[in-house]
Every structure is written in structure tokens, then in C-alpha cells.
KOLSE-622820 format. One line per 5 residues: number of its first residue (from 1); their letters; for each residue z, y, x of N, C-alpha, C. Coordinates in steps of 0.02 Angstrom, whole numbers, plus 32768, in hexadecimal, padded with zeros to 4 digits. Layout:
<rs>
NUM) a) Z Y X Z Y X Z Y X ~ ...
</rs>
This chain:
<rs>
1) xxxxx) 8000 7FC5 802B 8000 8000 8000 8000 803D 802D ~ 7FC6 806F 8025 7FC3 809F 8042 7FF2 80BE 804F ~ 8027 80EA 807A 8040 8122 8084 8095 8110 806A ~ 8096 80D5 8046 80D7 80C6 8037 80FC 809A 8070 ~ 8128 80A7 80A1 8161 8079 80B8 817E 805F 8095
6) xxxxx) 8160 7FF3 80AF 81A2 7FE3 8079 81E2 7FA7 80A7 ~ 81DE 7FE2 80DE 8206 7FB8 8116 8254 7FC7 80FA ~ 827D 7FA9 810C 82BC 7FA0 80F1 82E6 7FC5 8121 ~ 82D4 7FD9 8167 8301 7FD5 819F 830A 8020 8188 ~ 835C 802A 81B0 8380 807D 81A6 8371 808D 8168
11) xxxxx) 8377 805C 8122 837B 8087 80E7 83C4 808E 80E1 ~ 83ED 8081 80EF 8430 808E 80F2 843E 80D6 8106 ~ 8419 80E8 812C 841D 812D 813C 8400 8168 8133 ~ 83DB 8151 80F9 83AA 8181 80BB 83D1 817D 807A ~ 83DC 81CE 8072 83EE 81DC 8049 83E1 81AC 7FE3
16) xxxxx) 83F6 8195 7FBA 8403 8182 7F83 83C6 819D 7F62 ~ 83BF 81E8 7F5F 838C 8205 7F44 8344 81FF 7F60 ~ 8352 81F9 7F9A 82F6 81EA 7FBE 82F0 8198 7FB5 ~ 8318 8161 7FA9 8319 812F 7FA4 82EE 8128 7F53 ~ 8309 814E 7F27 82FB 8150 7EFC 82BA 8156 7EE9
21) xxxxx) 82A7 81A3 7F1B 8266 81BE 7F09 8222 8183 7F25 ~ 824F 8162 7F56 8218 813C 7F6F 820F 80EA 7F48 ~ 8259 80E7 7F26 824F 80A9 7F01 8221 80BD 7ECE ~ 8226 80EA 7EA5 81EA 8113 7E77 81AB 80F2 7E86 ~ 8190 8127 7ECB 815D 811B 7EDE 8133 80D9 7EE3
26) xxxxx) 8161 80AC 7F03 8149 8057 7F15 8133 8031 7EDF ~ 816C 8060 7EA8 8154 8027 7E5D 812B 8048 7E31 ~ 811E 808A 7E49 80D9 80A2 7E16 80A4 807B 7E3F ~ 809E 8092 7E7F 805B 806C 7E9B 8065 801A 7E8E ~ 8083 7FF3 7E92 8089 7FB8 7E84 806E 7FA8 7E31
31) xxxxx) 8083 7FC8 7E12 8059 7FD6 7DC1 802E 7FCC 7DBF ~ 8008 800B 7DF0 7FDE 8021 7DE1 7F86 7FE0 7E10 ~ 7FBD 7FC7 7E37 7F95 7F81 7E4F 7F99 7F42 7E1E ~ 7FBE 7F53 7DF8 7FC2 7F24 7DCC 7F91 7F3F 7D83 ~ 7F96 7F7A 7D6D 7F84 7F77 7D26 7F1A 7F90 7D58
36) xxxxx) 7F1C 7FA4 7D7B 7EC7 7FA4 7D95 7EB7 7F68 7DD4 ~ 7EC7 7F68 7E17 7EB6 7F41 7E1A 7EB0 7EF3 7E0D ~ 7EE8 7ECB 7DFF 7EFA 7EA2 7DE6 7EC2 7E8B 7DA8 ~ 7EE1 7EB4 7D77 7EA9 7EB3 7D34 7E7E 7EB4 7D2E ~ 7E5C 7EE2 7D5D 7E09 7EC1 7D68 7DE6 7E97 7DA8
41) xxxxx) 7E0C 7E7C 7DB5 7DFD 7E41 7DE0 7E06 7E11 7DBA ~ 7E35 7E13 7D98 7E47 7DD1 7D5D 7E0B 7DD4 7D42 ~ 7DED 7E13 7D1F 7DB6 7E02 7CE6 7D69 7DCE 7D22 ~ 7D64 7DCA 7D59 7D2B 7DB8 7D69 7D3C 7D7F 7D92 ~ 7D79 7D6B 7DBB 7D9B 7D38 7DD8 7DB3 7D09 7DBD
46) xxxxx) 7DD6 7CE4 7DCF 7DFE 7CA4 7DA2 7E47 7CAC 7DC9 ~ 7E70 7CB1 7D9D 7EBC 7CBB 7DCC 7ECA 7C7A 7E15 ~ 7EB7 7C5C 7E13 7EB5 7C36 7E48 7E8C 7C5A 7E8B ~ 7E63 7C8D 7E7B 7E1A 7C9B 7ED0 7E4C 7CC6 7F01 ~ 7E42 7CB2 7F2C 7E60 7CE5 7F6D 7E7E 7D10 7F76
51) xxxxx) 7E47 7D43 7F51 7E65 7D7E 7F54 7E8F 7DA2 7F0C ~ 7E85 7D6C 7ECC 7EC6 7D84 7EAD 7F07 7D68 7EBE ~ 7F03 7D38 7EE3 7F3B 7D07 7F11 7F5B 7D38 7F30 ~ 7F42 7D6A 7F65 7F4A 7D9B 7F8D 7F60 7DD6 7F72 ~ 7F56 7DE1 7F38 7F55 7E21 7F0F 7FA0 7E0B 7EEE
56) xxxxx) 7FB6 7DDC 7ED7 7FF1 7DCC 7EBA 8017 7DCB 7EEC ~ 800F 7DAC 7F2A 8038 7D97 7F68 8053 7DFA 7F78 ~ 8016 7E0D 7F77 803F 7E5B 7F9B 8073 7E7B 7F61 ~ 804D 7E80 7F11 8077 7E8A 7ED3 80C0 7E7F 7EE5 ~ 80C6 7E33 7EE1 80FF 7E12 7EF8 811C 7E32 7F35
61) xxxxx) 8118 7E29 7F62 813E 7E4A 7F9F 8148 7E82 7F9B ~ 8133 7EB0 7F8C 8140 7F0A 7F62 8167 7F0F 7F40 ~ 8166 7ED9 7EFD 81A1 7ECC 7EE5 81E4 7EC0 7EF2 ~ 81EB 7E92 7F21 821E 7E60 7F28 8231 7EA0 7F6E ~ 8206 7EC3 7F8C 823F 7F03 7FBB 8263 7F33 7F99
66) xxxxx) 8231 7F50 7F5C 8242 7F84 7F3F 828D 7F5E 7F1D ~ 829C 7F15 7F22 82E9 7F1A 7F03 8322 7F17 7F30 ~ 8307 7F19 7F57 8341 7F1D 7F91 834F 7F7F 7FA7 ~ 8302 7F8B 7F92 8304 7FDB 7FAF 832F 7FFD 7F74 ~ 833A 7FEF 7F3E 8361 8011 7EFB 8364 7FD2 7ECC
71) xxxxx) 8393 7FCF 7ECA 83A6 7F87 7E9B 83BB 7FB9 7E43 ~ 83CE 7FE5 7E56 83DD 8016 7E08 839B 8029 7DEB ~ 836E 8036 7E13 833E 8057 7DF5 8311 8009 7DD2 ~ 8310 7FD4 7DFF 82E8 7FA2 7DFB 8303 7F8D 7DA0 ~ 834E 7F8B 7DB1 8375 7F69 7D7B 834C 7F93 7D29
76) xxxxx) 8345 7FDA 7D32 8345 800F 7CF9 82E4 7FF8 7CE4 ~ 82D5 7FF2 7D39 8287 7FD8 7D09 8276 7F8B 7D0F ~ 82A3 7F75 7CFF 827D 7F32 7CF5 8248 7EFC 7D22 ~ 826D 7F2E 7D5E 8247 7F06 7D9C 8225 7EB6 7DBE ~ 8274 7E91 7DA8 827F 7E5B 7DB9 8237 7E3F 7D82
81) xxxxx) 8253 7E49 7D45 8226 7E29 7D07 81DC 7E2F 7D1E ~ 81CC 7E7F 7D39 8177 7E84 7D54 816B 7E51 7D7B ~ 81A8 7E43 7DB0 819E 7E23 7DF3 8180 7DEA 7DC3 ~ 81B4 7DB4 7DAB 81A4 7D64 7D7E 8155 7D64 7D67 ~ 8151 7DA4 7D2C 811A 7D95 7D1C 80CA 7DAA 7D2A
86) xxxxx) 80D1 7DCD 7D4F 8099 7DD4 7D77 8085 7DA5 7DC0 ~ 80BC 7D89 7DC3 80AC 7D5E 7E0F 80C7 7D16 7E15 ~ 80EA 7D09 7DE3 80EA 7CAD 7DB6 80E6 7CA1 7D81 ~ 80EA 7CC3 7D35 80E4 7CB4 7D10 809D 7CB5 7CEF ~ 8085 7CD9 7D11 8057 7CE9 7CF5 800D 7CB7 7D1B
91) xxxxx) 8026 7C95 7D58 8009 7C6F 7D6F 801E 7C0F 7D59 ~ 8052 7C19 7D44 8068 7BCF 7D25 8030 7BD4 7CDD ~ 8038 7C03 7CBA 8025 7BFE 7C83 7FCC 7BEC 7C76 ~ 7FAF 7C03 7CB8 7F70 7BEA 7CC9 7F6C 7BAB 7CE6 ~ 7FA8 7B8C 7D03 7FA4 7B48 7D26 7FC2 7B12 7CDD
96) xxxxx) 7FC6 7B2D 7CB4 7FDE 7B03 7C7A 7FAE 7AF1 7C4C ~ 7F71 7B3A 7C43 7F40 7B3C 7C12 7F12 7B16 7C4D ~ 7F01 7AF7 7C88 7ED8 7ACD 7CA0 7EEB 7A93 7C87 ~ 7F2C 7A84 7C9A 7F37 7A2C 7C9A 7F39 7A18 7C54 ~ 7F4F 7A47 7C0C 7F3A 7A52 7BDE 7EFC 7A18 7BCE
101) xxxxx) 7EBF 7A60 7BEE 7E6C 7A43 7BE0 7E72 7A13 7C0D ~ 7E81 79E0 7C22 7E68 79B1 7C60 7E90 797F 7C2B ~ 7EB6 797A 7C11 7EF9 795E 7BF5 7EC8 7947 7BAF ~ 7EB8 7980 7B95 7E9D 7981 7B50 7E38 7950 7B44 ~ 7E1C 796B 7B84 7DF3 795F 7BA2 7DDD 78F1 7BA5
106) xxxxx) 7E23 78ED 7BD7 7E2B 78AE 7BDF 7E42 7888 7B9B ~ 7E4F 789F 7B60 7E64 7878 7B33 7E2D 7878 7B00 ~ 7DF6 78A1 7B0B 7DC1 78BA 7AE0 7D83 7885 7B08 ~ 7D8E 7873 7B2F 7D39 7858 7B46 7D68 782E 7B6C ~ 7D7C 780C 7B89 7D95 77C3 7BB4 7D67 77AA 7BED
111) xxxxx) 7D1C 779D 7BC8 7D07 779C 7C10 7CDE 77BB 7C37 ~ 7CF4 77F0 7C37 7D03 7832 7C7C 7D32 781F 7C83 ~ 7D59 7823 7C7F 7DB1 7813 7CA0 7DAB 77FE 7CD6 ~ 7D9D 77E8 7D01 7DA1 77E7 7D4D 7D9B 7834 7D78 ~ 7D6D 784C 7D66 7D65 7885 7D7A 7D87 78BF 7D64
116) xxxxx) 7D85 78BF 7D20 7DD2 78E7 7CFE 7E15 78CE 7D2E ~ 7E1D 7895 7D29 7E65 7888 7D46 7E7A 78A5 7D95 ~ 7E34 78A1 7DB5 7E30 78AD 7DF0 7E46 7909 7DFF ~ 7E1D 7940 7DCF 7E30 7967 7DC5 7E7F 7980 7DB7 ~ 7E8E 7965 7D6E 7ED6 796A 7D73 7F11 795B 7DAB
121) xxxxx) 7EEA 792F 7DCB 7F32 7911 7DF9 7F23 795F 7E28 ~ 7EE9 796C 7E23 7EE4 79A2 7E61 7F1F 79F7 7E4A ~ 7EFB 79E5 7E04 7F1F 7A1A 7DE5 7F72 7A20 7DEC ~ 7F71 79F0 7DDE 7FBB 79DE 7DD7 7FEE 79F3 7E22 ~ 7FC4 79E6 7E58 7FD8 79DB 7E94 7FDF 79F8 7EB5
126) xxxxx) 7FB8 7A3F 7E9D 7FC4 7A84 7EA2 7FCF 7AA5 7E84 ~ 7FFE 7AA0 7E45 802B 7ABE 7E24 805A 7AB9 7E45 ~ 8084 7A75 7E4B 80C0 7A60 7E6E 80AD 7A83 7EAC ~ 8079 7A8E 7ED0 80A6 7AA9 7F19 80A1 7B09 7F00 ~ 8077 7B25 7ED5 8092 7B5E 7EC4 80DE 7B59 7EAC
131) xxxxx) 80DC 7B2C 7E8B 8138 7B36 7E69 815E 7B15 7E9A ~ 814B 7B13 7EDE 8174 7B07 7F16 8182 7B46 7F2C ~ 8153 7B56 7F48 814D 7BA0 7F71 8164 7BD4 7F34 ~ 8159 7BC6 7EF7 8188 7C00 7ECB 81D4 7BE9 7EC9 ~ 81F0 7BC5 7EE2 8225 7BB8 7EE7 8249 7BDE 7F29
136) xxxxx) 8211 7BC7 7F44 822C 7BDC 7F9B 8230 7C23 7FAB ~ 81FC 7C49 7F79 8204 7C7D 7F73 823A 7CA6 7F6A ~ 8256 7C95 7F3C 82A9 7CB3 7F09 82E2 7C8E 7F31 ~ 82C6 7C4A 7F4C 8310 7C4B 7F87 831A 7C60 7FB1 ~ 82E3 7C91 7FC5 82D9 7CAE 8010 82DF 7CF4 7FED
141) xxxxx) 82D3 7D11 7FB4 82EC 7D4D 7F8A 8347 7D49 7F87 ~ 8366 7D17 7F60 83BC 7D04 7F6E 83CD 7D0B 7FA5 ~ 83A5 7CE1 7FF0 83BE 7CD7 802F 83D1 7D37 8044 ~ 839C 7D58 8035 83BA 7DA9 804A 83D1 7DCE 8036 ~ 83F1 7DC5 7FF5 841D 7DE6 7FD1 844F 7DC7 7FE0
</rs>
């Protein structure tokens, strides 16, 4: 993010009010990567490609400083909740509507099912290690608080 520091070091020794002004700042621009770029990458990408991977990954980490940089301000906007659903929930809920169709798919035609099945297991296999690494995420979020 352009022009915003979101280094943590000697905030102890910045004033409450510039903490503030700058927690402001981090989470308008963080928004504002979220409600434009985000949103229209979604409309032409598939939440799984690279670079919305990348685009959530920075979301997320912007997030998850800005609560250490002002935990009052984070608390008043609903920070944490942006954090969840813009950077797991909102990606489970696409890894659910696949295995869904693969699920629904395989019970509708049988023989494809090899190749459906083959898919799902894939699907499946990288859900679980996202909902690994989203785990590891928030314990390594606990571990610094």
C-alpha cells in the first residue's frame, strides 16, 4: 500500500492520536482494495487465480497489522469481521459451492465418476490445506498478542 507504514516498530512512542490517524488511513485504503480492486478482479477471475490469492493475502496482512496498530479503533469498525470475511469466509464458501457441483455432479451421471472423483479429491485437498494455513494464520495472529 502506497505511502502507508504498516511497520509496528516504535509505535509505542507515537502519540494515541497519530496512531489513530494512521489506523484510519490503513483501513480506508484497505476498503478501498477491497470494495475496487478485489471486486473487479473477482468479476473476471475465479477466487482461486494468483493474483486474487495475492490480493486477499495483502487485504489480510493490512488487516491483521492495523489490529495490533489500534485495537479500539479496529474493535468500533468491525475490523476483525472484514479480516474473516474477506480473506476465509468468503473463500470457504467458494470451496463448498465446488465440491457441492462435483458432489452433485457425481450422483447425476456415475459414469464420469472417475474423473469427477478425481477432481473432488483434488478439491477437497486443497480446501483442507487452505483450512490449514487459515488456521495457522490466527495462531500465529494469538501467538502476538
Amino acid at each position: 500500500m502506497d505511502g502507508v507504514s504498516l511497520s509496528l516498530e516504535n509505535e509505542r512512542s507515537v502519540p494515541q492520536e497519530e496512531l489513530e490517524k494512521r489506523a484510519a488511513e490503513i483501513y480506508s485504503r484497505t476498503l478501498s482494495l477491497i470494495e475496487n480492486d478485489l471486486h473487479n478482479v473477482l468479476k473476471v477471475k475465479s477466487a482461486f487465480d494468483k493474483q486474487v490469492i495475492q490480493l486477499r493475502n495483502n487485504i489480510r496482512d493490512n488487516l491483521a497489522q492495523l489490529l495490533f496498530l489500534d485495537y479500539e479503533f479496529c474493535s468500533n469498525q468491525d475490523v476483525e469481521q472484514t479480516l474473516w470475511k474477506v480473506s476465509f469466509y468468503k473463500i470457504i464458501e467458494e470451496y463448498r459451492k465446488r465440491l457441492r457441483k462435483y458432489a452433485a455432479a457425481n450422483k447425476a451421471n456415475p459414469t464420469e465418476q472417475p474423473s469427477r472423483q478425481e477432481e473432488l479429491q483434488k478439491i477437497s485437498s486443497s480446501f483442507r490445506g487452505f483450512l490449514a494455513s487459515s488456521s495457522q494464520f490466527y495462531h500465529m495472529l494469538l501467538d502476538k498478542m
